[in-house]
N, C-alpha and C positions, 0 to 999 in steps of 0.2 A: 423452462422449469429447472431451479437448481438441483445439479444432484447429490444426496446426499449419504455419505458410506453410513453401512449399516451399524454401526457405534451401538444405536439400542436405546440412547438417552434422551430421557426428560428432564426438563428445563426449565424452572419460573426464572423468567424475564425481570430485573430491576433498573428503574428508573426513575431517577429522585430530577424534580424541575425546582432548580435555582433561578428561574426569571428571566432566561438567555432568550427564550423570544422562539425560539427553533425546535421544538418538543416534538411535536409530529415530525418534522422530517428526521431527526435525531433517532426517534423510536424506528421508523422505516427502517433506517440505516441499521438497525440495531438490530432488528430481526434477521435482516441477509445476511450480519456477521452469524446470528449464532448457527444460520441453515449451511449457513459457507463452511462451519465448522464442523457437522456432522449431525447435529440434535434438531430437536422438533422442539417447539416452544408451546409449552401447554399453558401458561396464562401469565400476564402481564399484573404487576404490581408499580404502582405509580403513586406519587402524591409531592406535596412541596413544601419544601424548607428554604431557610433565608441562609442555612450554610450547613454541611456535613455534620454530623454527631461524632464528636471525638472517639468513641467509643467503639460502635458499628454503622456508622456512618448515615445510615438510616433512622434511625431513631428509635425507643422502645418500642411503641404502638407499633412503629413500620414494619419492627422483627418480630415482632407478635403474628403480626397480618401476611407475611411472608412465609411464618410457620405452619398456619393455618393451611395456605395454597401446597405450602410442599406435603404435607399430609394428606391434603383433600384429592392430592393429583397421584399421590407415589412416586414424585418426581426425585430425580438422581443427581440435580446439583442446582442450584441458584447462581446464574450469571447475572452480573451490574455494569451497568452501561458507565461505567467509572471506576478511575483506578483507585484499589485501596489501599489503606500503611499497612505492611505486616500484622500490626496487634487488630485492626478491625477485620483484617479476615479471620486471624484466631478467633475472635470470640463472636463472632458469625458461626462458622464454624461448631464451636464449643455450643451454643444457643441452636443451632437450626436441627444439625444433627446430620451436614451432607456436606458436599464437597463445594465449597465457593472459589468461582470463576470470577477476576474481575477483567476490566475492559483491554488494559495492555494483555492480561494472560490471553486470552483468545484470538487476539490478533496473532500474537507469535503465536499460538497452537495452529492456525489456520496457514499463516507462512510456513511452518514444518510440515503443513498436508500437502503443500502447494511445491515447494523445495524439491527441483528435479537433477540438478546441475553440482557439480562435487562443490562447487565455489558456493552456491546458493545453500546446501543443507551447512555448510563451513559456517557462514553468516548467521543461518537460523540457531545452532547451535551457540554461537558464540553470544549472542543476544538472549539465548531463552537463558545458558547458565549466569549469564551476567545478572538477569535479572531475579534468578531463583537464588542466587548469591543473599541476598537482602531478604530472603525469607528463612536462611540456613537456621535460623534458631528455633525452628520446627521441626528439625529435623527430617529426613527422607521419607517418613511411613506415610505421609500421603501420596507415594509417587506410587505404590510400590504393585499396582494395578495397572501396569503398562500396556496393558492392551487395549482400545477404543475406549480412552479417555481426554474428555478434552482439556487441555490446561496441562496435560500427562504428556504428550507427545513430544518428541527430539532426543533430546541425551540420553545412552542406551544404558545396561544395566552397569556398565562399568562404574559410570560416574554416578548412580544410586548407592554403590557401597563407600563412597567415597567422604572424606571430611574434607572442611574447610580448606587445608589444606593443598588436597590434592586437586581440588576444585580450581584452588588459585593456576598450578600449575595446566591444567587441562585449557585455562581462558588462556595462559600466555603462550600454549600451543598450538591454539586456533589462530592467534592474532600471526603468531610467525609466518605461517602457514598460506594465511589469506595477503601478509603482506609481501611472500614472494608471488603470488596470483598476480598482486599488485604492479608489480615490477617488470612483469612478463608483459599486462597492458601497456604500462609505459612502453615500452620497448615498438608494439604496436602503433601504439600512438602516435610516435615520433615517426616510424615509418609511413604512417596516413599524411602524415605533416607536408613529408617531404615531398608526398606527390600531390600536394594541392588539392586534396579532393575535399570536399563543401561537406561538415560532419554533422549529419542532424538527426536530434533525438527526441523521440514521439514521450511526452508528459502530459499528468490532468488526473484529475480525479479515479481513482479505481472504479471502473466499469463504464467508464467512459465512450469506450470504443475504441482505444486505443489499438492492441491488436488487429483487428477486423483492420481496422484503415491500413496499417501495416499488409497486414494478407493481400489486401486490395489493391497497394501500390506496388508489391514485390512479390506476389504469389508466393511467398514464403513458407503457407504452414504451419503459421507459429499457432497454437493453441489459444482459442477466444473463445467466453463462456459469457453466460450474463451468470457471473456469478462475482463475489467479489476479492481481489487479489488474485485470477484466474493468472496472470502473467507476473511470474518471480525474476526469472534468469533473464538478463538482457540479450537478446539479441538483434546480430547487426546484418546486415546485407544491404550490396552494391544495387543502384539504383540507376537504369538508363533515362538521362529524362533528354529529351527533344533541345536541342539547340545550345546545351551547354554540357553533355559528356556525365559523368559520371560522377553520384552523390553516394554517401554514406548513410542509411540511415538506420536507427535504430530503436527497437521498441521498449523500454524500461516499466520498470517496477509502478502500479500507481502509489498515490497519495492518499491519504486520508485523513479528518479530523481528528486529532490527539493521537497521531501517531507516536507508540512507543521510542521516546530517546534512545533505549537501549540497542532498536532496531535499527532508525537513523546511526547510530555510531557504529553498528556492525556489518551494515550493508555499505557505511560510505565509499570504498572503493568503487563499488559498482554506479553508485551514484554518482559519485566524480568523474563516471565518463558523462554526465549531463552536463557538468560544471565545464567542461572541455568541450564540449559543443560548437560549433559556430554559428550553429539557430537551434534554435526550442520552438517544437510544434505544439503547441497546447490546446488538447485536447479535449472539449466541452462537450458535455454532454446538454444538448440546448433545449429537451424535451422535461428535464427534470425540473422541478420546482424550486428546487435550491441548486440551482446554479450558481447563483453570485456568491453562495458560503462556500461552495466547492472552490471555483476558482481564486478565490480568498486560501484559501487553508495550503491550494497549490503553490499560490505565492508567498505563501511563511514557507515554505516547506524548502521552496528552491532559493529562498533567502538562506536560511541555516545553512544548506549544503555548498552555498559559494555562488551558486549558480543567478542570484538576483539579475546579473547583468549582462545576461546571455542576450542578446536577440529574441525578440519573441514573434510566435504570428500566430495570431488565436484560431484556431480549428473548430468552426462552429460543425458539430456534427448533430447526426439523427434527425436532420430535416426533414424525412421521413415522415417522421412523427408531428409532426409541427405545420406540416403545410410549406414551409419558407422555402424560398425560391432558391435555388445555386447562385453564388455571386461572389464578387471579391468586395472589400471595403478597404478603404487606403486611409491615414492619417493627414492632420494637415500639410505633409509634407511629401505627400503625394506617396510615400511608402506603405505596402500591401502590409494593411494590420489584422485583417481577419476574413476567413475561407470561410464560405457556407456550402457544407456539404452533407452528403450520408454515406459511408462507409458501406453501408448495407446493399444502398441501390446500386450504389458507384454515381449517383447527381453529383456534379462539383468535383469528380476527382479531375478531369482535364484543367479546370481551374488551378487546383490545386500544383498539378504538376509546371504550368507555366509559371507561377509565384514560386517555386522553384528554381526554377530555369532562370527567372530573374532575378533574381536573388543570388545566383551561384555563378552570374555573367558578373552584375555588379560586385561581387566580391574579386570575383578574377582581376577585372577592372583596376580596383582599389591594390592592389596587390602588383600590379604591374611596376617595373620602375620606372623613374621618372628620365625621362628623356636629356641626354648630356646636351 
């Protein structure tokens, strides 16, 4: 069960269905965003248009019917499984008579609950004013209830009194800031380089199982929840595996559909140590029903970031669940293209560690020079 800080609020749920085929699992996803962020979801408002209402994006009827729910409930804010322009949260808003949450604000409210690491709340921050930059012409008085709000969380009261302005200056002090963070990895990097060690980083879907498999291969520790975005701050740790010495690996941020751009552009350092990888573990969660959309939305996501051309070995995990056997599967080129395992039981992690090993022998290999 997820858990959820005591914040206090209620939530009508929106969801407008433009024909994408994926509705039910969408709305899934969409409920564990809003518990992930603190609230409880007292009722769901849905229906279908053939494209957004310029205005409040739902349409008359639909903010009629919406009005209706946040009355009938005493509910304390209307979250939309979609991003909105500035002027249709305003007159959402002006219309409803409560605070509207749209789908990037929640994410970044959920990454500043999750932000444990000086570099990670650096990131949350710098994405959440980057993106409340584009609403400045509302000025600050929706903020001004800092305490167990959602869509409210990250930047403190400083940058609440602040204008345009100093806002500017505040983003190019985060960017300074993360960009010597940046610099420090390089420096790291270059040092992993020179000793050859095999760099590989755990990706996939948020709630994947990513962590857990981590924990599983390296007793690490690192914090795993079925919750989603449970893991912010990458980390890494040295890896013994059997017959080939000593790997890198490391656990990262997940993915998600319509992930916020402003978040991608303020976490990119961190991401760019995926991009720097010498394999990509991708991490499937094989029991979900939308798998293939997951998997899909991971390979836009490590497309954007550089990362498309990484190595990949797909991590079929939670077979647990599914009944399916532990096994490897190889391409037709006889190269190990996908692990079936469970993270939970530990089925498949010796597999896993061998396609490792073989993996990090054959790079040695390649790497060797060529004989005078």
């Amino acid at each position: 069960m997820i858990e959820r800080p005591a914040t206090g609020e209620n939530a009508i749920l929106v969801q407008i269905d433009f024909g994408a085929g994926d509705f039910a699992e969408r709305l899934e996803e969409f409920r564990l965003l809003v518990s992930s962020a603190g609230a409880q979801a007292l009722a769901v408002v849905s229906g279908k248009r053939k494209s957004p209402d310029p205005a409040t994006y739902a349409g008359k009827g639909k903010v009629a019917e919406i009005g209706d729910m946040v009355r009938l409930h005493g509910a304390d804010l209307v979250v939309f499984n979609h991003d909105l322009a500035p002027g249709q949260q305003r007159n959402l808003e002006r219309e409803l008579g409560v605070r509207i949450v749209d789908r990037s604000s929640l994410i970044l409210d959920i990454f500043a609950l999750r932000a444990k690491s000086y570099e990670g709340k650096l990131q949350v921050e710098l994405a959440q004013l980057q993106h409340l930059a584009t609403r400045l012409v509302r000025g600050w008085t929706h903020l001004e209830r800092q305490k167990g709000g959602i869509g409210l969380r990250g930047p403190g009261e400083k940058q609440l009194e602040t204008d345009r302005r100093l806002l500017g200056k505040r983003v190019s002090l985060l960017k300074d800031r993360l960009k010597q963070l940046e610099r420090q990895r390089q420096v790291r990097r270059r040092s992993r380089v020179r000793g050859e060690v095999l760099a590989v980083s755990l990706v996939g879907y948020t709630n994947a199982g990513k962590s857990t498999l981590f924990n599983a291969l390296t007793k690490a520790g690192a914090y795993a929840a079925d919750q989603l975005f449970a893991t912010l701050d990458t980390t890494s740790r040295r890896l013994f595996v059997q017959g080939a010495g000593q790997v890198v690996i490391s656990d990262t941020v997940g993915f998600i559909r319509d992930l916020p751009h402003s978040l991608v552009a303020a976490f990119h350092a961190t991401l760019e140590e995926t991009a720097q990888a010498d394999l990509l573990l991708h991490v499937v969660d094989s029991a979900s029903p939308d798998r293939d959309q997951q998997m899909a939305t991971v390979e836009a996501v490590l497309r954007e970031i550089g990362a498309g051309s990484v190595r990949q070995v797909v991590v079929w995990n939670k077979i647990d669940a599914t009944s399916a056997a532990p096994g490897v599967e190889r391409d037709e080129y006889a190269n190990i293209a996908r692990v079936r395992v469970s993270a939970r039981t530990g089925a498949g992690l010796a597999l896993l560690r061998d396609a490792l090993a073989e993996i990090a022998l054959s790079r040695a290999r390649q790497s060797e020079p060529e004989p005078a």
